[in-house]
Steps between C-alpha positions, in 0.01 A plus 500: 500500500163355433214646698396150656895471590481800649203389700635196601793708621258703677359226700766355604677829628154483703564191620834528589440833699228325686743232606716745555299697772399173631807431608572814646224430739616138576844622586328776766278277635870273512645758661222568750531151630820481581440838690193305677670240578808672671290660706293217598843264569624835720160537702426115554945450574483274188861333414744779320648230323199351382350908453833540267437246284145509382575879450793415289246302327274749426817724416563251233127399393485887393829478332287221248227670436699850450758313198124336381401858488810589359457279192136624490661894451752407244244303272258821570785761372590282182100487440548934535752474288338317257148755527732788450711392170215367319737494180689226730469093393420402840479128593144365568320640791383303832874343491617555887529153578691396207722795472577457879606073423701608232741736715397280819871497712551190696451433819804701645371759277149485693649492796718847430196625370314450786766645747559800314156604547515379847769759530301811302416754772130473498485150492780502811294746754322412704650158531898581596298753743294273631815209518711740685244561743434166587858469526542753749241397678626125550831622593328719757310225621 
């Protein structure tokens, strides 16, 4: 591997890990709204139904940005890959965008995609908490 394709490897791992962390903090800030806003629809006797949906909304919102992420990790681990074998014949660096269109599902595909990480555990909590609380509580009230 060439020295300035190693480079150019080594920035974008950079990038991408940056991105990466980024949207960890995203999905916790996320995450901490949908906790703020429970509590603010429980103390102010906000509509559960109403409550139940904009959570689900986060719930989902964070499922987006965690398969975004997701594509983020697997380009970063094929850019490892590539920095460890450097007798390899890697493709061209900086391709994330047009290695992602080329295996791009369709639209059912997105939509799995997006619902299996709705359904990964730390994506899930606190929203199914926070859902089953508000349920409770409407049924109580």
């Amino acid at each position: 591997m060439e020295t300035s394709e190693a480079a150019l490897l080594g920035r974008e791992w950079t990038a991408l890990h940056r991105d990466c962390e980024a949207s960890e903090r995203s999905v916790l800030w996320i995450k901490l709204g949908a906790v703020a806003l429970t509590a603010t629809a429980v103390a102010l006797s906000f509509d559960a139904v109403l409550t139940i949906v904009l959570v689900g909304v986060l719930w989902l919102q964070e499922a987006i940005v965690r398969t975004g992420q997701a594509r983020l990790v697997d380009r970063l681990l094929y850019v490892e890959g590539l920095l460890r074998d450097t007798m390899a014949s890697p493709r061209a660096p900086c391709q994330l965008y047009s290695d992602w269109q080329a295996m791009r599902p369709g639209t059912m595909g997105l939509l799995a995609e997006y619902l299996a990480a709705a359904a990964r555990p730390t994506v899930a909590f606190p929203y199914a908490v926070l859902l089953v609380l508000l349920l409770a509580l409407s049924a109580a009230g």
